[in-house]
Each structure stands twice: as C-alpha cells, then as structure tokens.
Biopython code that builds the backbone (N, CA, C, O; Angstrom):
import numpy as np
from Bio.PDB.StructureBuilder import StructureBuilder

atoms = [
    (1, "UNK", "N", (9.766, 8.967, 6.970)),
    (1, "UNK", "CA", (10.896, 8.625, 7.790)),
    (1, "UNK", "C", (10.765, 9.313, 9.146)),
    (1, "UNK", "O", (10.324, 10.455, 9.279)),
    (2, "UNK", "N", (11.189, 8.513, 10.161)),
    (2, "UNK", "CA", (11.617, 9.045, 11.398)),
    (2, "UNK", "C", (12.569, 9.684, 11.983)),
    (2, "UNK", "O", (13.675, 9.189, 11.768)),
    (3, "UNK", "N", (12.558, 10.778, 12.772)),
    (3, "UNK", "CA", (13.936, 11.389, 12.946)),
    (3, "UNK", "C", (14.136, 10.812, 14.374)),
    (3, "UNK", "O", (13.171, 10.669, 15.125)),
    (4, "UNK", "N", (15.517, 10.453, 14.771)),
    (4, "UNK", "CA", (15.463, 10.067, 15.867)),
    (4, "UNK", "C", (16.642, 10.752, 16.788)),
    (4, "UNK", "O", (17.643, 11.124, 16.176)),
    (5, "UNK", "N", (16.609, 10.910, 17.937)),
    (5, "UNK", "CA", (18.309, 12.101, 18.390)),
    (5, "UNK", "C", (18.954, 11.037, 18.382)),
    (5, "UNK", "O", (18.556, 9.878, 18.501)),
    (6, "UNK", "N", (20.501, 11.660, 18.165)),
    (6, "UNK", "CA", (21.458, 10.749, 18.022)),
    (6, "UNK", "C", (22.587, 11.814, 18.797)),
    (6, "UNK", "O", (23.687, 11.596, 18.289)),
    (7, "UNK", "N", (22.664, 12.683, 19.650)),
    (7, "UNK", "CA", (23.692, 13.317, 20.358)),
    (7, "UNK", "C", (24.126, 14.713, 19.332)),
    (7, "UNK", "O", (23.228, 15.504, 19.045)),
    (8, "UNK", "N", (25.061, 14.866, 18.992)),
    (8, "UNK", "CA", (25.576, 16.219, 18.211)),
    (8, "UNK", "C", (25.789, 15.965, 16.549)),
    (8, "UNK", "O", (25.764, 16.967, 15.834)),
    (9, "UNK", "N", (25.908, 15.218, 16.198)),
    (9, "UNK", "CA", (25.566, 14.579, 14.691)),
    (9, "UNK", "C", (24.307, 14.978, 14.219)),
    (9, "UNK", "O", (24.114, 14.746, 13.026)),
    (10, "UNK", "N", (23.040, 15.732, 15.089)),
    (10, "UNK", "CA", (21.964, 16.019, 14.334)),
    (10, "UNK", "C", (20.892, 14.378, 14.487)),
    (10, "UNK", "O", (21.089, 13.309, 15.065)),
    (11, "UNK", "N", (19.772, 14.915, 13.652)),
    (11, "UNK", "CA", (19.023, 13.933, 13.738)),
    (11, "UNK", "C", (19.401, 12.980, 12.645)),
    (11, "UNK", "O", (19.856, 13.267, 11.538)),
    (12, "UNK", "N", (19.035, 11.345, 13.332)),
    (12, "UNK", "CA", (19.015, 9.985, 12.172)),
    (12, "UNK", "C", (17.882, 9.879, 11.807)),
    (12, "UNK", "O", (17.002, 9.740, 12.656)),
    (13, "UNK", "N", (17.500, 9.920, 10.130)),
    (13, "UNK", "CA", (16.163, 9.196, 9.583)),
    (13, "UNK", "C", (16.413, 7.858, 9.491)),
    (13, "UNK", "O", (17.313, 7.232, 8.931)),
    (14, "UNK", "N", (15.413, 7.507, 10.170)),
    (14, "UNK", "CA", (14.580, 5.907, 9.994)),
    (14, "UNK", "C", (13.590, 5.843, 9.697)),
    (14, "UNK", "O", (12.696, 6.670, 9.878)),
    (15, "UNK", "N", (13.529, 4.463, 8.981)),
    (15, "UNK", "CA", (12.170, 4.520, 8.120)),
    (15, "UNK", "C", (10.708, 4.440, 9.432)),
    (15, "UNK", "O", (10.996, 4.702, 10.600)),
    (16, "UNK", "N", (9.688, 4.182, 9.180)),
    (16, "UNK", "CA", (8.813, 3.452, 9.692)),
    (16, "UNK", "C", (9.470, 2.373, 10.370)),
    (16, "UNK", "O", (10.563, 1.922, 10.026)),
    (17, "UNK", "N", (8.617, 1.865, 11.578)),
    (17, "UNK", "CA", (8.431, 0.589, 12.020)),
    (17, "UNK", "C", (8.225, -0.794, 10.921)),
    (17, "UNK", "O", (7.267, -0.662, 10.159)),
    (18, "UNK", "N", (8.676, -1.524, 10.839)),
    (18, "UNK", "CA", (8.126, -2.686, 9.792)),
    (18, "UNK", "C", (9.093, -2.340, 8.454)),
    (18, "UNK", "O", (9.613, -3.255, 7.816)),
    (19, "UNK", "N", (9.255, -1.096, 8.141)),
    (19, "UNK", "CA", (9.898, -1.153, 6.966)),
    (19, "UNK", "C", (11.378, -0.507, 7.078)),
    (19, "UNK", "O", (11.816, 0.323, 7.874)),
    (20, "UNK", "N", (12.025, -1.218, 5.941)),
    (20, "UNK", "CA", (13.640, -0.766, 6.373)),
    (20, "UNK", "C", (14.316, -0.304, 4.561)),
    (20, "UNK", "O", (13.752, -0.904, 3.646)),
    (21, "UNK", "N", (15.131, 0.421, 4.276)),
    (21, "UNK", "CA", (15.583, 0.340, 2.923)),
    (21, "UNK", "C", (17.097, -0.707, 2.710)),
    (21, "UNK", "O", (17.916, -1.057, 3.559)),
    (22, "UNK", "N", (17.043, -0.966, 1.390)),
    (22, "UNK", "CA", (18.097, -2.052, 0.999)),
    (22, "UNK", "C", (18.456, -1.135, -0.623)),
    (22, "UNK", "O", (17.996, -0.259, -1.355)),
    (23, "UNK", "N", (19.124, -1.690, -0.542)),
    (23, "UNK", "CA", (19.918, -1.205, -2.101)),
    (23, "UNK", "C", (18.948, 0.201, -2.743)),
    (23, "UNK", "O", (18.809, 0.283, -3.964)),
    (24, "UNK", "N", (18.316, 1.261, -1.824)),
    (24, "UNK", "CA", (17.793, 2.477, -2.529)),
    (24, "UNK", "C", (15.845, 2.432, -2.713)),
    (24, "UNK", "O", (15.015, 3.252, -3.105)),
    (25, "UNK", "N", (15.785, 1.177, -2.249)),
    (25, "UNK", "CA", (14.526, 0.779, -2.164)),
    (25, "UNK", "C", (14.088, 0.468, -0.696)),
    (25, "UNK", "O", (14.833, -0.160, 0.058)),
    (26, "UNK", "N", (12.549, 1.040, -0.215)),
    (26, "UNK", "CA", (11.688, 1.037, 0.451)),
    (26, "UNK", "C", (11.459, -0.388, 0.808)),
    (26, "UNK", "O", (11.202, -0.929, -0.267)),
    (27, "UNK", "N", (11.428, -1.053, 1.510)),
    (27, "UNK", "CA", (10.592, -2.823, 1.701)),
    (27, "UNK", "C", (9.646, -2.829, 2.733)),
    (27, "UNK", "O", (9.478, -1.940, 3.567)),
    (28, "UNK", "N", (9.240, -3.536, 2.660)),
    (28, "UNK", "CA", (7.667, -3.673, 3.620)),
    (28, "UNK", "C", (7.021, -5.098, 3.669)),
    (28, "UNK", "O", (6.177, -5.295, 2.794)),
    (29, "UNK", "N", (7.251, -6.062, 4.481)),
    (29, "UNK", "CA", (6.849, -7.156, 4.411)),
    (29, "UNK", "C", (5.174, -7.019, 5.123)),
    (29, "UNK", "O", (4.920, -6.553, 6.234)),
    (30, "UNK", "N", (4.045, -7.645, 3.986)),
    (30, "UNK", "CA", (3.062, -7.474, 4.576)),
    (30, "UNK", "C", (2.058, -9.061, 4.627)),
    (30, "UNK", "O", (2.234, -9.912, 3.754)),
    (31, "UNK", "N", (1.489, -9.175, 5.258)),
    (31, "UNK", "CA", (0.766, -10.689, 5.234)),
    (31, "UNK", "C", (0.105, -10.866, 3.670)),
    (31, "UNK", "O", (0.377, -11.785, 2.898)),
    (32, "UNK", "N", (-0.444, -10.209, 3.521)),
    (32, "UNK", "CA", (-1.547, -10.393, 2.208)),
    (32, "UNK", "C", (-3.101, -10.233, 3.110)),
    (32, "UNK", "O", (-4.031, -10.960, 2.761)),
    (33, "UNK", "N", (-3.195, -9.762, 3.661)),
    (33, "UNK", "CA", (-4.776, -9.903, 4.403)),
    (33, "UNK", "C", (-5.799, -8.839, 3.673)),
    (33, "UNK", "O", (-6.948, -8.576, 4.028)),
    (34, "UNK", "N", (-4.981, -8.232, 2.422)),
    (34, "UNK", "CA", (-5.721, -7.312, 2.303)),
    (34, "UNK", "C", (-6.606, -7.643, 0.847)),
    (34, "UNK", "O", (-6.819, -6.893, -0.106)),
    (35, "UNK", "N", (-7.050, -9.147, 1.086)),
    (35, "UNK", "CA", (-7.686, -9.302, -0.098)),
    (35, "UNK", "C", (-7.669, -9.532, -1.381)),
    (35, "UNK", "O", (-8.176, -10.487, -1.970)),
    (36, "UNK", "N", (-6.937, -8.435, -1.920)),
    (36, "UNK", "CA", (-6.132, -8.190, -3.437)),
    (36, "UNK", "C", (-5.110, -8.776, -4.112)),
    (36, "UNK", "O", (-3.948, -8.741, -3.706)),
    (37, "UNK", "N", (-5.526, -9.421, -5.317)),
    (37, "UNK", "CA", (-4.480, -10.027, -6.052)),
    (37, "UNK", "C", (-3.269, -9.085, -6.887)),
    (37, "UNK", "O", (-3.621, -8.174, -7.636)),
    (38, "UNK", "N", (-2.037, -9.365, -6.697)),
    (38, "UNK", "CA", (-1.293, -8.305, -7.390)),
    (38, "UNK", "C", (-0.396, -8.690, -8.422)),
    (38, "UNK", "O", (0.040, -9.828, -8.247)),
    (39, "UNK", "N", (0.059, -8.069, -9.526)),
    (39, "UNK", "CA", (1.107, -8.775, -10.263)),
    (39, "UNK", "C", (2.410, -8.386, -9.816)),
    (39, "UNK", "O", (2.808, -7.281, -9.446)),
    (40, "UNK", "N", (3.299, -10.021, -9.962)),
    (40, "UNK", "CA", (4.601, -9.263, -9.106)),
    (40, "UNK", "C", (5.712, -9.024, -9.958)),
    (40, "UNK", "O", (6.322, -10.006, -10.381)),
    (41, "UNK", "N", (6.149, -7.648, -10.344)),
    (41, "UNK", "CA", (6.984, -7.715, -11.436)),
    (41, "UNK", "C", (8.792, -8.229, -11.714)),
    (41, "UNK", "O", (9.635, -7.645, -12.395)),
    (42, "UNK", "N", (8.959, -9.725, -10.771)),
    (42, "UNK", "CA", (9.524, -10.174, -10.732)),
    (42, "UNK", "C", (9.413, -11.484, -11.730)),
    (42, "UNK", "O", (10.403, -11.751, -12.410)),
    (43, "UNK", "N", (8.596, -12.056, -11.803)),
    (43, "UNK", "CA", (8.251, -13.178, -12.896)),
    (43, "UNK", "C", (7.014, -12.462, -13.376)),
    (43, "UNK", "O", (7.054, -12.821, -14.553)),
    (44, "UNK", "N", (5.910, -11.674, -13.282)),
    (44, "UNK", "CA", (5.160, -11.219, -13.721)),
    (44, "UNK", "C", (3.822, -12.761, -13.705)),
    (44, "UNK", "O", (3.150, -13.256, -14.610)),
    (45, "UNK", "N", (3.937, -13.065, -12.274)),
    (45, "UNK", "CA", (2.669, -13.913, -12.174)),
    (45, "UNK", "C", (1.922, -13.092, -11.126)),
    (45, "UNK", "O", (2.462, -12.191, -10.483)),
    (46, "UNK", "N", (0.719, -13.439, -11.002)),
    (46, "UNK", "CA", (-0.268, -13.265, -9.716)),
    (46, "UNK", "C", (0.379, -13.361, -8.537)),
    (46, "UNK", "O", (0.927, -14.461, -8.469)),
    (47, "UNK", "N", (0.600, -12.554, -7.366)),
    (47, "UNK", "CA", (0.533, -12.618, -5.866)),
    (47, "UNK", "C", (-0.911, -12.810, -5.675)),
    (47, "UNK", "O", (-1.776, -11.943, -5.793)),
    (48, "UNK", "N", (-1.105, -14.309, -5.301)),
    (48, "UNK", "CA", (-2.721, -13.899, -5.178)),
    (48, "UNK", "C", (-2.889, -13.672, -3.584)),
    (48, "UNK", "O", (-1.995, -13.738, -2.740)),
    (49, "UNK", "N", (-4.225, -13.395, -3.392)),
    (49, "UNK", "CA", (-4.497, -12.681, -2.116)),
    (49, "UNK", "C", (-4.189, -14.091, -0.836)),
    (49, "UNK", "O", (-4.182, -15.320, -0.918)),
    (50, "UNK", "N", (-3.992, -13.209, 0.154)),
    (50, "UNK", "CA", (-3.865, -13.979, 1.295)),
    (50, "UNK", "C", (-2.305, -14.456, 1.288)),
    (50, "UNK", "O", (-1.992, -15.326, 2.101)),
    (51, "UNK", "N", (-1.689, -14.130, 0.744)),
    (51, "UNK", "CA", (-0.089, -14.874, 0.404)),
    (51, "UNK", "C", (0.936, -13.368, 1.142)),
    (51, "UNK", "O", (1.009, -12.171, 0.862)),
    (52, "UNK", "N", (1.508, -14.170, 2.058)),
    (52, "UNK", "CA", (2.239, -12.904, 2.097)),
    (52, "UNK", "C", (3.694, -12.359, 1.007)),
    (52, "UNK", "O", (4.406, -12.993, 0.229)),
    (53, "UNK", "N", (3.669, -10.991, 1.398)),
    (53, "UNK", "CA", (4.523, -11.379, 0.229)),
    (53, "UNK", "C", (5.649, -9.580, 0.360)),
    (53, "UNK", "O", (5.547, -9.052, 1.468)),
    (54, "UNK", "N", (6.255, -9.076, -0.318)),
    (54, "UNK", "CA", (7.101, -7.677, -0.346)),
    (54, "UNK", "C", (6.346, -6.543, -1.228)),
    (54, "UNK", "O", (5.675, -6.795, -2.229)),
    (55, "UNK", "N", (6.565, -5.276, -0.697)),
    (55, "UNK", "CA", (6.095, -4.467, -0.987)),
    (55, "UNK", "C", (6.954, -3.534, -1.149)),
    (55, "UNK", "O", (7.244, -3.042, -0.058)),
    (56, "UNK", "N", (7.615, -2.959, -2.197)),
    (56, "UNK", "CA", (9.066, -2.356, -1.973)),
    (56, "UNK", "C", (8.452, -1.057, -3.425)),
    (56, "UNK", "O", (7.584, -1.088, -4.297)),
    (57, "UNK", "N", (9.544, -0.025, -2.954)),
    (57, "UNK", "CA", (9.467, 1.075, -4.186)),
    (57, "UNK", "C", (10.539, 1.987, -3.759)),
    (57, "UNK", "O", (10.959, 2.065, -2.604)),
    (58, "UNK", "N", (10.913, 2.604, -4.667)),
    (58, "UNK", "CA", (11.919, 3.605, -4.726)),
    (58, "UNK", "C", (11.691, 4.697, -3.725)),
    (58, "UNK", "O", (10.636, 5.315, -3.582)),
    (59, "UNK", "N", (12.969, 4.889, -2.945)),
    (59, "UNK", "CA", (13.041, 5.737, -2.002)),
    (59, "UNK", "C", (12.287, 7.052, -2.274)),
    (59, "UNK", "O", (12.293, 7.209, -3.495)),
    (60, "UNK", "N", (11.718, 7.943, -1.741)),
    (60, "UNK", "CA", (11.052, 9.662, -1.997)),
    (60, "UNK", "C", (10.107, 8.907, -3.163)),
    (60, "UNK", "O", (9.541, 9.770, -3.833)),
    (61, "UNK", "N", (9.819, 7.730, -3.539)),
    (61, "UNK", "CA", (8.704, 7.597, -4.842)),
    (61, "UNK", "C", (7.444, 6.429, -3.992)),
    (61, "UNK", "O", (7.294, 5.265, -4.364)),
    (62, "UNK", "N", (6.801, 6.950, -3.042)),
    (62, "UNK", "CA", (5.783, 5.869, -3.006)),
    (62, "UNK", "C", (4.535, 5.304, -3.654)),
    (62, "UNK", "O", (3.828, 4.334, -3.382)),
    (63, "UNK", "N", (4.494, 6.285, -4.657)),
    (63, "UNK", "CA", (3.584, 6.130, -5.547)),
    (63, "UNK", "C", (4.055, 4.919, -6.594)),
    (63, "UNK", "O", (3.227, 4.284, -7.247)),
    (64, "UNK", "N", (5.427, 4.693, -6.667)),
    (64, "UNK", "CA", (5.665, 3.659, -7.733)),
    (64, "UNK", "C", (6.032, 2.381, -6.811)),
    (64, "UNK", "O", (7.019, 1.836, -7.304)),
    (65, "UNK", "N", (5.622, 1.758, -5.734)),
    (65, "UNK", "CA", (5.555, 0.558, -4.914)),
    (65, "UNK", "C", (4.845, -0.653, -5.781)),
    (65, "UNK", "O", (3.959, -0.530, -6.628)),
    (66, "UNK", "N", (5.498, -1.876, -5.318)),
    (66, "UNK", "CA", (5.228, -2.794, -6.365)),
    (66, "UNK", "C", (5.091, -4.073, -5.176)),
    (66, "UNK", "O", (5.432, -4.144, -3.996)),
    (67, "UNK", "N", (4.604, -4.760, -5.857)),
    (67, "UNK", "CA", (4.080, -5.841, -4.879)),
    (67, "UNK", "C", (4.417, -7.095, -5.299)),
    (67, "UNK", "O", (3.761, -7.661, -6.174)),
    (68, "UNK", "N", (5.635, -7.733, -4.626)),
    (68, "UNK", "CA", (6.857, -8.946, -5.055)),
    (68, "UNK", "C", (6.341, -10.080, -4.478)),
    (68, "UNK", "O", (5.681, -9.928, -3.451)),
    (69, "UNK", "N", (6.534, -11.426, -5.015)),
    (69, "UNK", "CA", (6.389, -12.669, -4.148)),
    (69, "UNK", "C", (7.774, -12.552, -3.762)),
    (69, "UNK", "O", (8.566, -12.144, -4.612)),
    (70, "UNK", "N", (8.324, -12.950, -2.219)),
    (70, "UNK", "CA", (9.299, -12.644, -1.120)),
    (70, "UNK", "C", (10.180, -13.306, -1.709)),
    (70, "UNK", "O", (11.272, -13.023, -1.214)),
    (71, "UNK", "N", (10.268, -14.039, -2.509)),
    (71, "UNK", "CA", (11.089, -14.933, -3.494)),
    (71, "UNK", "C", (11.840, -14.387, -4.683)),
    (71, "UNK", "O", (13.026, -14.541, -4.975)),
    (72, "UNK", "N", (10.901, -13.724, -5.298)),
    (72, "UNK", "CA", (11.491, -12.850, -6.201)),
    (72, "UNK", "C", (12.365, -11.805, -6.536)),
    (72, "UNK", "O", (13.267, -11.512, -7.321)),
    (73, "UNK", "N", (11.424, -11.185, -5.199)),
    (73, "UNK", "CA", (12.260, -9.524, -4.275)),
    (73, "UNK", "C", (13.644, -10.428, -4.186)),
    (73, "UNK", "O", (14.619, -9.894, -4.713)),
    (74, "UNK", "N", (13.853, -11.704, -3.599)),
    (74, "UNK", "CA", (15.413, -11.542, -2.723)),
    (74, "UNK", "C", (16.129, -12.354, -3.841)),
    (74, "UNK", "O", (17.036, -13.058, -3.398)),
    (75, "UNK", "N", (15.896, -12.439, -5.489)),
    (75, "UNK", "CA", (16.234, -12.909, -6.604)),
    (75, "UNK", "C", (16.162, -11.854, -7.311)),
    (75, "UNK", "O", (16.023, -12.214, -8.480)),
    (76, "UNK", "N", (16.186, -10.595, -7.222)),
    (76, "UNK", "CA", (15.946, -9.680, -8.041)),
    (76, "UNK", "C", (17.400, -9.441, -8.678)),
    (76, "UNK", "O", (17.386, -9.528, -9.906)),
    (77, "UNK", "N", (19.097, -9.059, -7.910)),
    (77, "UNK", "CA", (19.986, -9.313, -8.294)),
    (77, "UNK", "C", (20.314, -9.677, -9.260)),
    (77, "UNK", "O", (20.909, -9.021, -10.115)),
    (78, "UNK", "N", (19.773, -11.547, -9.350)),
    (78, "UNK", "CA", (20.240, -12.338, -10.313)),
    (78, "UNK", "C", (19.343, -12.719, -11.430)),
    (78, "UNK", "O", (19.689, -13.566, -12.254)),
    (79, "UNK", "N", (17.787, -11.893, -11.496)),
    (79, "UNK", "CA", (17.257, -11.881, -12.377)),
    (79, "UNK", "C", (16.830, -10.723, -12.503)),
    (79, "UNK", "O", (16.900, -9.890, -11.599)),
    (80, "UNK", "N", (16.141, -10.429, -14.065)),
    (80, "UNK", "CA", (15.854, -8.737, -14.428)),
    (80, "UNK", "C", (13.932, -9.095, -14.032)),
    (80, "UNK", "O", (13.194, -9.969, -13.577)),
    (81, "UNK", "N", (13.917, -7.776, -14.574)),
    (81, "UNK", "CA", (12.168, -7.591, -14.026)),
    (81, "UNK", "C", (11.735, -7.639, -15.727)),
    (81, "UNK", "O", (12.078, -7.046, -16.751)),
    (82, "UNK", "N", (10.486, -9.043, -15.228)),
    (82, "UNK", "CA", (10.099, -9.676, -16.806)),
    (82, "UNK", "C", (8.624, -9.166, -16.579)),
    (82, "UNK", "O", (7.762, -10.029, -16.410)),
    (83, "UNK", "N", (8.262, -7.835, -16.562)),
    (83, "UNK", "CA", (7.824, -7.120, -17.317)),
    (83, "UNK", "C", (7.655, -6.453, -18.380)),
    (83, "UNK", "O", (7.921, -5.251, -18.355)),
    (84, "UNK", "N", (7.149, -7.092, -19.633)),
    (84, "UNK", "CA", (7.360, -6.070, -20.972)),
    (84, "UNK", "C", (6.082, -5.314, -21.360)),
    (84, "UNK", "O", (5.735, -5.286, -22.541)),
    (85, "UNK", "N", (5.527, -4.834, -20.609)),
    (85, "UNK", "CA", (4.119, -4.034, -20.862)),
    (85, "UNK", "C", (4.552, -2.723, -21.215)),
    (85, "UNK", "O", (5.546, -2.280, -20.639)),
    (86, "UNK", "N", (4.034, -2.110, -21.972)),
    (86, "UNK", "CA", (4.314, -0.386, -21.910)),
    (86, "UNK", "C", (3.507, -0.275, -20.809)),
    (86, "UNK", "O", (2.769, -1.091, -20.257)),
    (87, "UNK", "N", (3.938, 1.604, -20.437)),
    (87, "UNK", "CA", (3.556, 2.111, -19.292)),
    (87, "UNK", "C", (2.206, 2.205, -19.254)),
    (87, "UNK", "O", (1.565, 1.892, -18.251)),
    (88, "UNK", "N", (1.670, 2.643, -20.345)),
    (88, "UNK", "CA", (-0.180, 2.715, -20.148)),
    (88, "UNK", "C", (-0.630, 1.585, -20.433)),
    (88, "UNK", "O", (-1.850, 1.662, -20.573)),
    (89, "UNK", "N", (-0.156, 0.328, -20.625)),
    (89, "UNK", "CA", (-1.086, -0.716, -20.682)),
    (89, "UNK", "C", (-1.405, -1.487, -18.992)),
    (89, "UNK", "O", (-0.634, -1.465, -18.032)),
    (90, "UNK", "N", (-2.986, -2.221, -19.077)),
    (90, "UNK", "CA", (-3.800, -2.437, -17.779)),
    (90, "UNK", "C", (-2.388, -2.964, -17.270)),
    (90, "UNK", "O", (-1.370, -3.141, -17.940)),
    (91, "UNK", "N", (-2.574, -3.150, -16.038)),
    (91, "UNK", "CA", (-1.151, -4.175, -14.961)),
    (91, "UNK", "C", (-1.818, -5.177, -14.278)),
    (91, "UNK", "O", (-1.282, -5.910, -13.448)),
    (92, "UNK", "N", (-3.459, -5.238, -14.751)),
    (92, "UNK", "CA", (-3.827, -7.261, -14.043)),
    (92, "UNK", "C", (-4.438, -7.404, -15.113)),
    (92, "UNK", "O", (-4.742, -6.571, -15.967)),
    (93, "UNK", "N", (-4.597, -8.372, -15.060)),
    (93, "UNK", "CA", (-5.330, -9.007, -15.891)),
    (93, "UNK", "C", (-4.847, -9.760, -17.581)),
    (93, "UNK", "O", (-5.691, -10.346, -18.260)),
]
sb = StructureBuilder()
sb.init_structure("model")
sb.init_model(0)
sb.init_chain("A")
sb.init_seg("    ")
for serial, (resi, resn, name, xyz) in enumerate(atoms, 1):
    if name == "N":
        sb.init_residue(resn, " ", resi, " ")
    sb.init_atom(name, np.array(xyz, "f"), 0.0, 1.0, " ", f" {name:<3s}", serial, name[0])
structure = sb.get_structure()
C-alpha cells in the first residue's frame, strides 16, 4: 500500500496503481499475457492463457491470490466457491 498526505488526519493507504480493494479483498485486473493457464475458483474451470481475467486475495495475505474469470469474481456474491479439493491436493490439472 501507498501512503499518501492527506493534511492533519495523518497518512491515507492506497493500494498500488491498477489495484483497488472491495469487500476485504485485493483485485487486480490483468490481461493474461503471462502465458499460464489457471484454475478459477469460481466455477473451478481453466482461465486459459491469454484471457484476461481477476486476480484478487485477501487483504495482508498475498500469498493466497487466486486467479478468477472477471465473470465469476463479479458473481461471487450470488454464488459460493465450487472448489471441493482438500488443501494439499494438485490445483491444475
């Protein structure tokens, strides 16, 4: 996060450029240029590469970022995350 002056209130954190938070979560809209197919744990199909798509994770947790088709992310509300894998099982394939 960025600190930015804001007068006698102290400093405002803002995120990065490009990314903003929503309901406690991190977002990041990115093209897909980076090759890699991802599973999106919104329907739990392929983001395949070249597709752009959301990149979102829990605030202070960037290690747990997940990679959404932009469709899903903004359906997440009204649907649950249809992931049923345990935690140590692979996540492609």
């Amino acid at each position: 996060m960025q600190a930015l002056k804001s007068g006698d209130d102290g400093p405002v954190m803002r995120p990065p450029i490009g990314e903003r938070v929503e309901d406690g979560y991190v977002v990041r809209h990115v093209s897909g240029a980076s090759g890699k197919a991802y599973r999106c744990p919104g329907c739990d199909q392929e983001v395949r590469q070249a597709t752009p798509h959301v990149v979102a994770w829990p605030e202070g947790a960037p290690d747990d970022r997940r990679h959404w088709h932009s469709a899903c992310w903004a359906a997440r509300g009204r649907r649950g995350v249809k992931v049923h894998r345990s935690k140590n099982a692979p996540r492609y394939g």
